[in-house]
C-alpha angles and dihedrals in degrees: 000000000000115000123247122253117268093259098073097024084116101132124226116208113252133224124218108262110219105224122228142157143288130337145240139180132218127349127224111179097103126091116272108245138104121240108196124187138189116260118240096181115141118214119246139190114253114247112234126240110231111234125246078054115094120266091226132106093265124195092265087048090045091059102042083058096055102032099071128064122255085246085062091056137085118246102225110219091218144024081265082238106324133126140186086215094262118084087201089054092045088049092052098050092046097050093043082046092055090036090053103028097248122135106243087213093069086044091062091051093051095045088048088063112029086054110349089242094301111140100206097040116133132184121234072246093074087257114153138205146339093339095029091245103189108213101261086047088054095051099041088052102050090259099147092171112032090194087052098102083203104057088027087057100046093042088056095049096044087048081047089053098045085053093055095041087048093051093041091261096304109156105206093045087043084048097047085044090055093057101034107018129268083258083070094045084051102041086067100053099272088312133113110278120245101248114122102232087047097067090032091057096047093048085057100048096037077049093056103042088048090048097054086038093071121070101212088058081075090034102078085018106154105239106222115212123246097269092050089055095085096046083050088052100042088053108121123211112260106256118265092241081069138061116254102221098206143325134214155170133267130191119227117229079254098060110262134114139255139173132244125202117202 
């Protein structure tokens, strides 16, 4: 694996992946249908990270994240200064998030690493776009056109929400549903499941959401220059088969925010 530039060689602290067997994606065997509920969720002030600690999504953070329930967290009404690089695209995410009852927030951590914010990506699995809807996923949520960032979006974030609503609003089982299929979470008993890329999956995106949480994370952002803009945005998330060593964020020469894999 090459090393990054200087520039984003800012490490993130790691947590210990369990190792299982075998992976699947994407399970079809329950009934089509949405089931959309009214949020109840109460805003909170975030808690600030004292500084001399990391500003990464430590171990401790990682697991406060993905302890609680959605209905315990605050809905943020924006990306808090992040962007995927496309203002339609940020648009899009923040306004499915409020209409579900998602925290957008949570969206963009998912999208970085389903398809790092590129529209026409597509898995060796057959899944498409921004939130990696695999064809089944797309029909059984209303998604007509899987390219379109809008219906793909939205297809992603209702699925998100049916998740959440399925595991009692729990994140992390609403998170290892959304990469093998809510069959696999209760096949073992409401848990996420032993496959490797499962709970690798789960610690990343638990890392991320934790990471552009906490306010001291933008605050010693590195801000990259203008000609660095387009290696940070070609960066592809490490594959799921291997340990992603950290994650962090990076500061546009116009002020938002990006992440950054390693």
């Amino acid at each position: 694996m090459k090393k990054l530039p200087l520039f984003i060689a800012l490490l993130v602290s790691s947590a210990t992946v369990a190792a299982g067997q075998g992976y699947r994606a994407d399970n079809f065997d329950f009934a089509t249908g949405i089931t959309l509920k009214t949020s109840s969720i109460q805003t909170s002030p975030s808690k600030r990270t004292k500084r001399g600690a990391h500003h990464s999504a430590s171990a401790s953070s990682i697991n406060a994240i993905i302890d609680q329930k959605m209905s315990d967290i605050s809905i943020s009404n924006s990306l808090s200064g992040y962007t995927t690089g496309n203002a339609t695209i940020d648009s899009l995410i923040v306004d499915s998030g409020r209409r579900n009852a998602v925290d957008p927030l949570l969206l963009y951590s998912i999208m970085h690493q389903e398809s790092t914010f590129k529209p026409r990506a597509m898995s060796h699995k057959g899944a498409r776009g921004l939130m990696q809807l695999m064809p089944g996923t797309a029909a059984r949520f209303g998604v007509n056109s899987i390219w379109d960032p809008k219906q793909n979006i939205e297809g992603g974030t209702r699925y998100m929400r049916w998740l959440l609503d399925k595991f009692d609003g729990n994140v992390n089982l609403a998170l290892a549903g959304y990469n093998a299929g809510e069959g696999a979470v209760m096949k073992y008993g409401n848990s996420i499941p032993p496959y490797r890329e499962t709970q690798e999956y789960v610690r990343r995106i638990s890392k991320r959401y934790a990471l552009i949480r906490d306010p001291y994370a933008a605050s010693i952002a590195n801000t990259v220059r203008r000609d660095q803009i387009a290696a940070v945005q070609r960066k592809e998330s490490t594959p799921l088969t291997m340990y992603e060593r950290s994650v962090f964020a990076v500061r546009t020469p116009d002020g938002r925010l990006q992440l950054v894999s390693q």
